[in-house]
N, C-alpha and C positions, 0 to 999 in steps of 0.2 A: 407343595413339595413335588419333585420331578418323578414322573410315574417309574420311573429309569431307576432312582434311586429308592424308591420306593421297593420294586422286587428284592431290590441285591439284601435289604435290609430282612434281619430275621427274627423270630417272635417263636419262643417255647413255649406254650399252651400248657397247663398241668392242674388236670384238675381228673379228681376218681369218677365223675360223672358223666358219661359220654354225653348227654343233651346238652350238658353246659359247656363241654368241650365243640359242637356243631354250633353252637348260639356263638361261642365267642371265633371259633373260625370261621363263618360265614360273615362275622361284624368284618374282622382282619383278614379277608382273604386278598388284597392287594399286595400281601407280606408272604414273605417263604416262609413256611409255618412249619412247626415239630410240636408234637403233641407226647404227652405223658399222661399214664393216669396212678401213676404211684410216686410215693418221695425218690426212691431208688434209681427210678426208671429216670425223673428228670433229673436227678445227681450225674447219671453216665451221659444223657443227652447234651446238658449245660457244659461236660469236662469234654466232649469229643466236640461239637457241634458250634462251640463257644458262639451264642445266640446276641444277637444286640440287648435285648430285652426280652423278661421273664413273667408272667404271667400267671401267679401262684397261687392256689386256693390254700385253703388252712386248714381246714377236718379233712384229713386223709387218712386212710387206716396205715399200718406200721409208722411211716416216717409223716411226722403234720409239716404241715408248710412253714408250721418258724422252725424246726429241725432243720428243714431243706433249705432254706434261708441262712440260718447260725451256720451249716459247713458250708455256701457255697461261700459265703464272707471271708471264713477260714480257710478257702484253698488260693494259692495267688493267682492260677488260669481264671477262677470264676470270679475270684472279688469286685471284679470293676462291671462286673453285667447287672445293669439298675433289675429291681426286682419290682414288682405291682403287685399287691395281693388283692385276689379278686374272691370274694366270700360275701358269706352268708353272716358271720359275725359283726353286730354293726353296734358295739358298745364301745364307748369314749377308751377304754382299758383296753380292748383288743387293738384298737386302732394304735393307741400310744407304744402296742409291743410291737407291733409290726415295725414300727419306724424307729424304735429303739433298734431292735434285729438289725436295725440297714436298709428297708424297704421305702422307695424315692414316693410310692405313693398306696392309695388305699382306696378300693372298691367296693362297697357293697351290693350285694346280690338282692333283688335282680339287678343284673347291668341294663344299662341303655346304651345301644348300638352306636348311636351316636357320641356320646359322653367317652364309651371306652375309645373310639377313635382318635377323639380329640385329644385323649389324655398319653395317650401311645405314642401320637405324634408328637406331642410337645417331650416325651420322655427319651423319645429317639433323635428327636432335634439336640436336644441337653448331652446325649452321649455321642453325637456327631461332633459336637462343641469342642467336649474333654477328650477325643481321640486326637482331633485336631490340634489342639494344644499339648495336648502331650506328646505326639509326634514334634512339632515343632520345639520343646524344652529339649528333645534327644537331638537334633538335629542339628551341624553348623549352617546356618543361611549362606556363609559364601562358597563353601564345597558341595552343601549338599549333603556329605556318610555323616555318620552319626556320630556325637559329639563326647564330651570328657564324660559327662553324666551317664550316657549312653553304656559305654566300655564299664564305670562302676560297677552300673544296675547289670549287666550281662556277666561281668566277673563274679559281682554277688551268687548272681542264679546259680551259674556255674560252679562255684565253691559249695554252693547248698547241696547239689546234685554229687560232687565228687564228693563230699560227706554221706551223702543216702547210700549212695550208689555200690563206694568205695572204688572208683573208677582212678584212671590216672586223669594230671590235668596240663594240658602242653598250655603254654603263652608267648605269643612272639610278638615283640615290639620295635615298631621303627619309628625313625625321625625325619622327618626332612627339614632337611639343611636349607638355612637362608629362605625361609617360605615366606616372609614379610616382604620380597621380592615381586609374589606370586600375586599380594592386593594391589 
C-alpha cells in the first residue's frame, strides 16, 4: 500500500488501558491515529473525527465496547466506519456477539504486531473498496455531479433534519432541455 495513502487513512484506538493503547499505536503508527480511553470519549471522537477504522476493546468501565459498537451502528455518520475488537475475551460467545453487534473482525489480546497490521490493512483495503463504489452508485459517469440516487439519499437526510430540527426546507429544481444532444 502507498506510504501516501497510508497517512491520509485513520485509525481510533480505544481501549481504558494506556499500555495497550502504546502497544497498539506503536504497531499502527504509519496511520493518523486518535486514541480514547472511554466508550464516551470514542462515541465523540468516531461522531467529530469520522475515522476509517475503529479499534475497540470490550471491558471498559461505564460504556463496554459492544455499547460503543450497538450506538455507533445506530447513528448514520458512524454506521459505515468497520469496527475490530481488540480484547482479552477469547470465548467462541464473545466472538459470535461482536460480529453479531457489526464488528468486520475479532482480536484477541495479546495482539501480535504483526497480525493486527495485516488485519488493519486488509480492513482498510475492504472500506477503500465500499467508498469507491459507493461514490460511484451516487455519481453519473458522463457528467460527473451526483446522480437520481444521490439527490433521494440527500432529500431523505434532509427531511430527517427539518423533522429534528423543525427548520424550514427550500428545493429547487431544474431541467435541461434536449440534453440527449449533450451524449
Amino acid at each position: 500500500m502507498n506510504e501516501n495513502l497510508k497517512t491520509q487513512q485513520s485509525l481510533l484506538l480505544v481501549d481504558d488501558s494506556p499500555s495497550n493503547l502504546a502497544i497498539l499505536s506503536s504497531a499502527l503508527s504509519e496511520y493518523r491515529l486518535f486514541t480514547a480511553t472511554d466508550g464516551l470519549q470514542a462515541l465523540e471522537i468516531a461522531g467529530r473525527e469520522q475515522p476509517d477504522l475503529i479499534l475497540l476493546d470490550i471491558q471498559m468501565p461505564d460504556l463496554s465496547g459492544h455499547q460503543v459498537c450497538l450506538q455507533l451502528k445506530q447513528q448514520a455518520d458512524t454506521q459505515n466506519i468497520p469496527v475490530i475488537f481488540v480484547t482479552g475475551l477469547d470465548e467462541e460467545e464473545d466472538e459470535s456477539l461482536g460480529f453479531a453487534l457489526g464488528a468486520v473482525d475479532y482480536i484477541s489480546k495479546p495482539i501480535r504486531p504483526s497480525i493486527v497490521r495485516a488485519r488493519v490493512a486488509t480492513q482498510l483495503r475492504f472500506k477503500s473498496d465500499h467508498d469507491q463504489l459507493a461514490l460511484t452508485a451516487c455519481t453519473d459517469m458522463l457528467t460527473g455531479i451526483p446522480n437520481r440516487r444521490h439527490f433521494e439519499e440527500a432529500v431523505h437526510n434532509e427531511w430527517n433534519r427539518v423533522l429534528r430540527y423543525g427548520t424550514p426546507l427550500c428545493l429547487i429544481m431544474f431541467d435541461v432541455d434536449f440534453f440527449k444532444q449533450y451524449n
